[in-house]
N, C-alpha and C positions, 0 to 999 in steps of 0.2 A: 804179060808185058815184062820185058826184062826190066833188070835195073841200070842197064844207061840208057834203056829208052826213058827211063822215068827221070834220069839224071839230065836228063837235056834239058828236061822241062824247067828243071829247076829257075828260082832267081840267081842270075849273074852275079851279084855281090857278096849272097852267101856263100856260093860255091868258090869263087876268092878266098870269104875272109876261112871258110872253113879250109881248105888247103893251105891256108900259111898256117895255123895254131897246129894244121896236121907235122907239117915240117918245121915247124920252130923249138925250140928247145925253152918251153916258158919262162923257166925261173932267170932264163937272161933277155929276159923282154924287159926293154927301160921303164923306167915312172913314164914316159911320156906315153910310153905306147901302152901302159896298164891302164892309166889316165883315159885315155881313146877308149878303149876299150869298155873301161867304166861307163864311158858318155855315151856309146854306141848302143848300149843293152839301156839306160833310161831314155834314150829315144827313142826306141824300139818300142819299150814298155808305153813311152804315151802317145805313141802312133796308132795306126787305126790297123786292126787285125785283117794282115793283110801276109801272104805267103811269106813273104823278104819281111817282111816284122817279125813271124814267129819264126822263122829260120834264127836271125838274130838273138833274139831275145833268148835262146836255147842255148847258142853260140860262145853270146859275151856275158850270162848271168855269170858264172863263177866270179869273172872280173870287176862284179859291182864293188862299189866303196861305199854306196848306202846299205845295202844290205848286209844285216849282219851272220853272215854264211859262217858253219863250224868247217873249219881248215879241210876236214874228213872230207864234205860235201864240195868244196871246192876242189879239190883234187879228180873227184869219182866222176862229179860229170851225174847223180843221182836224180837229179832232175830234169834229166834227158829219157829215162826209165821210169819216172815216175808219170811225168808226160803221154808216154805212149802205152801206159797199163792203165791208165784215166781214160781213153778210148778203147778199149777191148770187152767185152762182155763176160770173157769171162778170164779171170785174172792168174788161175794156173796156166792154162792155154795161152795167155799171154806173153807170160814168162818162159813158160819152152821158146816161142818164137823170140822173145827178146834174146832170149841166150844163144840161142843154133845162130842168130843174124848176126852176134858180136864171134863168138867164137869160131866160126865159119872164114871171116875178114880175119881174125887173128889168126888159121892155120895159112890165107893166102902171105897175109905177113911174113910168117915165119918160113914158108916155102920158096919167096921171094929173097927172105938173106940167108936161108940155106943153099941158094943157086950163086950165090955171090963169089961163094968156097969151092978149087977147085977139089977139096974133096971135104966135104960136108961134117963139121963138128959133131962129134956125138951124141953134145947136148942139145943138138938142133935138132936130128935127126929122133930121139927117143922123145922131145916134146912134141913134134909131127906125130907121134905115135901116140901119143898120150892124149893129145887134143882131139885127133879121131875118136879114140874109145868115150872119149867124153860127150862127143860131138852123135854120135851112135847110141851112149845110152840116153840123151836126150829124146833123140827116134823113138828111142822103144820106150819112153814113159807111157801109162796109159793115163788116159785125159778125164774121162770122167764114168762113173759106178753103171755097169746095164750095155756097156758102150765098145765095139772094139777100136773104137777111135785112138789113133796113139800123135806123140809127138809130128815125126814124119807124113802124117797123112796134114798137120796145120801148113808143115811146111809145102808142102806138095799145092796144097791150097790156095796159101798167101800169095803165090809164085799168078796164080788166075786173078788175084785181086787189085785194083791198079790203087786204091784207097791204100789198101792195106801194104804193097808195095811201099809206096812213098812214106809211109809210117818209117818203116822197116827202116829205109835209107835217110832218112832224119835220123834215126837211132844210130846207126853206123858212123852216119859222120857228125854229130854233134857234139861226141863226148868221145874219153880217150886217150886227148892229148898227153904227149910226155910233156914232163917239167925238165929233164936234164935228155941227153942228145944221145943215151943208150939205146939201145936197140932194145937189149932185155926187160926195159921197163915194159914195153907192149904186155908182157905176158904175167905181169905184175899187176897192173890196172884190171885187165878184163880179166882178171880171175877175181879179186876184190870186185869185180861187178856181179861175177858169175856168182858165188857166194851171199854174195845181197840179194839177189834174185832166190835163191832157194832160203834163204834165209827167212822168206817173203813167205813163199810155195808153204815151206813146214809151217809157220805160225796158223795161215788157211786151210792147210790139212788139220791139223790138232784143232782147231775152232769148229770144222767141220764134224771131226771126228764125235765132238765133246757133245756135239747137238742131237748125234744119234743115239750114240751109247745107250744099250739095253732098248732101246727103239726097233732100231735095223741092224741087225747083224752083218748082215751081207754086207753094207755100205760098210759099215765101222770097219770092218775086215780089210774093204775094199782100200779104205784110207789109211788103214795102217800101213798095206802095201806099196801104197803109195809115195808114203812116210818112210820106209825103210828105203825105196830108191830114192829119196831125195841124200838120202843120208849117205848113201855110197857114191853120190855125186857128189856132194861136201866132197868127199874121202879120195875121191878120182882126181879132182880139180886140185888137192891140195898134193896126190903123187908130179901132175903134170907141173905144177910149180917148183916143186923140188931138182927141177931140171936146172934151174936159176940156181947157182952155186952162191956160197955164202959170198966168195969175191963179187961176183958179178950184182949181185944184190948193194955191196957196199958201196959199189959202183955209182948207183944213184941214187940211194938211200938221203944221203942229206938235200937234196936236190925237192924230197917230197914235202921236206918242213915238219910242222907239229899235225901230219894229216894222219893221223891214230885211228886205226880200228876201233879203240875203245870206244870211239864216237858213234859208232856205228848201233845210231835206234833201230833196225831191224832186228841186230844181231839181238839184242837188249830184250826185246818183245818176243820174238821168238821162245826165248828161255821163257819169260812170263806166262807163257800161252803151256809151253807145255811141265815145264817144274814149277811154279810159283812163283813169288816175290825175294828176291834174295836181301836180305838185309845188309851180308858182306857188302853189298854192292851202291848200299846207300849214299856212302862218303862219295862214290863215285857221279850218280846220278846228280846229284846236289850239286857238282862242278863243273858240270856244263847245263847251260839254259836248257840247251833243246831234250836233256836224258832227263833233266828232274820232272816232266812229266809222267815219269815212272813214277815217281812218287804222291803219285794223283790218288788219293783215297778210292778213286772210283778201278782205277787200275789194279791197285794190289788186293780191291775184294773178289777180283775175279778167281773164277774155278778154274784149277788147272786141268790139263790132261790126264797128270800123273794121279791127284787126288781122284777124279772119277772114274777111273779104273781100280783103283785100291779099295772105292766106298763101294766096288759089287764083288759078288762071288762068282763070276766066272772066269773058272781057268780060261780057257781061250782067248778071251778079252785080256788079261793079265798076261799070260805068254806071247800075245802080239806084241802088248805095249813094251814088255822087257826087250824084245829083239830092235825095238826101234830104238828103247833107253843104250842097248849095247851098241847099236850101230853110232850113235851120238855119240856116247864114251870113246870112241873110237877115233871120231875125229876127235875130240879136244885133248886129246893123248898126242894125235899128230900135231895139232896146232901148238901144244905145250914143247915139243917135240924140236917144231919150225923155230921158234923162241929162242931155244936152247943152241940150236943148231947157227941161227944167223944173229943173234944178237948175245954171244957170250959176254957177261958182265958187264952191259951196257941200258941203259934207260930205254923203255918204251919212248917212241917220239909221241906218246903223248901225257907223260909224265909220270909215267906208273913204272915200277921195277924190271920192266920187260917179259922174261919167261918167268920169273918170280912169279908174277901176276898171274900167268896163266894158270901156274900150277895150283895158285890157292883155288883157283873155282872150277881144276875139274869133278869135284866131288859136288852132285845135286839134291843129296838125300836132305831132308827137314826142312826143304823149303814151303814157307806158309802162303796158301790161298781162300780165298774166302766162297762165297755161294754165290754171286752175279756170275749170270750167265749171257744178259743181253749186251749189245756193243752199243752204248750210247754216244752217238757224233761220230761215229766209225772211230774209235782210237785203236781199237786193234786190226779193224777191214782195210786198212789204205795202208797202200806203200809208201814207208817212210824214209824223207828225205829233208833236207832245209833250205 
């Protein structure tokens, strides 16, 4: 079933209000209509679960005034993704399809106002270009150990599923929205999605990885491998963003608010999964509600990746895991990089020194983990969002 056959089905009123938040420019939506907005997602919430309620409810949460949302999670739309990986089985597979469905719509975007130009910017044209390779190594992930199952074969898939269809297109259009009326912000958002998503993928790889070590070879191998593609898509998504010049970025920069990457609990967990507890990072945690769960006792006695490859003797298992520690190095060199590049001498928008910041924590050595290995309440299994 295609996807406007599935889009017809839709409710009427979600398909409205989600076309206007698609064409509106948010941050000049008045109190009145944030207000609506707000009212629209707690009636939704105590209505009866019904298509047009969870349409909504997906729609207008960022906009609530009861809930206490961190700026980061109102901005991303994270609980649009966290939604539709709570119905998948299996949650890497998930995530390829979460990702190939957003960035797929963000290459028709970008093909749609690169046609606009009688002769097509350059910067349009080499993010068409970059979004494919990204969009392609998706495809060729392999999905899971014993299996030639790859990305491409889920999408090829979901395409026969009419469940899994209308997922897909709840995910597409529920989240996303700009805040300022740039065009360039598209490619800004759903890469900060696409990122949160492998952000996701690594932490379940390394969780994986840590439960076979000196068990299964083959698998451990298998996840390492899987773990170094994750990491060159880090690396790919963050070349295809660099198409966004520093202007164009300043562009809509204040438009996002105090909506800081720092906030970002995957990104947080991720490092905890595979280097340890970082104590640099305490003052940090401590300052937003939702990070100081980092500081959960139960959390920083957990085993890292990095320590249980160091506590055996095999080369192989060690030369795996260095190739995935280099691929890692690699992006937070470019992230450090990004910093430097669009915020010269300027404040992180979420109050930290900006590239300063980054550069204090690309170095991962000495960080401390302890000997829990089980995941009690899932704090490390579920993708996180608020």
């Amino acid at each position: 079933m295609t996807t406007d056959a599935v889009r017809l089905t839709f409710p009427e009123h979600s398909t409205a209000l989600a076309d206007r938040l698609a064409t509106t420019a948010l941050a000049e939506l008045s109190q009145e209509e944030l207000a609506d907005l707000s009212r629209r997602y707690d009636e939704a919430l105590a209505g009866p679960d019904t298509e047009e309620n969870d349409t909504i409810r997906l729609l207008t949460r960022p906009f609530s005034r009861r809930l206490a949302i961190p700026e980061y999670y109102r901005y991303t739309g994270l609980h649009v993704f966290g939604q539709f990986l709570s119905g998948q089985d299996d949650a890497f597979g998930g995530c390829l399809l979460a990702m190939h469905a957003t960035l797929t719509e963000l290459a028709d975007l970008e093909r749609r106002e690169a046609c606009r130009h009688a002769v097509v910017p350059e910067h349009l044209a080499e993010r068409l270009l970059g979004l494919h390779r990204v969009i392609d190594q998706v495809g060729a992930m392999s999905v899971a150990p014993y299996s030639a199952l790859r990305g491409a074969d889920l999408v090829r898939a979901a395409h026969e599923d009419e469940r899994l269809e209308r997922q897909l297109l709840l995910l597409r259009r529920c989240c996303g929205f700009r805040r300022s009326d740039k065009h360039d912000e598209h490619i800004f958002i759903r890469s900060v999605q696409a990122c949160e998503l492998t952000f996701f993928m690594i932490r379940g790889l390394a969780r994986q990885a840590i439960a076979v070590v000196g068990l299964d070879r083959a698998e451990f191998m298998f996840r390492m491998g899987q773990l170094i593609a994750c990491s060159e898509l880090l690396k790919e998504i963050f070349h295809v963003l660099k198409t966004l010049s520093p202007e164009l970025f300043l562009g809509f920069r204040d438009a996002t608010g105090d909506a800081s990457a720092v906030q970002s609990l995957n990104y947080h967990l991720m490092e905890l999964v595979v280097y340890g507890y970082d104590e640099r990072k305490a003052e940090t945690y401590a300052g937003f509600a939702h990070l100081d769960l980092i500081n959960d006792p139960r959390l920083r006695e957990f085993r890292s990746l990095k320590d249980v490859v160091a506590a055996g003797a095999d080369a192989e298992v060690v030369s795996a895991y260095t190739e995935v520690e280099r691929c890692l190095l690699m992006w937070r060199g470019r992230h450090y990089g990004f910093g430097r590049t669009y915020l010269p001498n300027m404040k992180g928008s979420g109050g930290t020194e900006g590239a300063g910041y980054l550069k204090r924590f690309i170095d991962k050595s000495g960080l401390c983990s302890g000997t829990r290995l089980d995941d009690p309440e899932d704090l490390l299994s579920r993708f996180a969002f608020c």
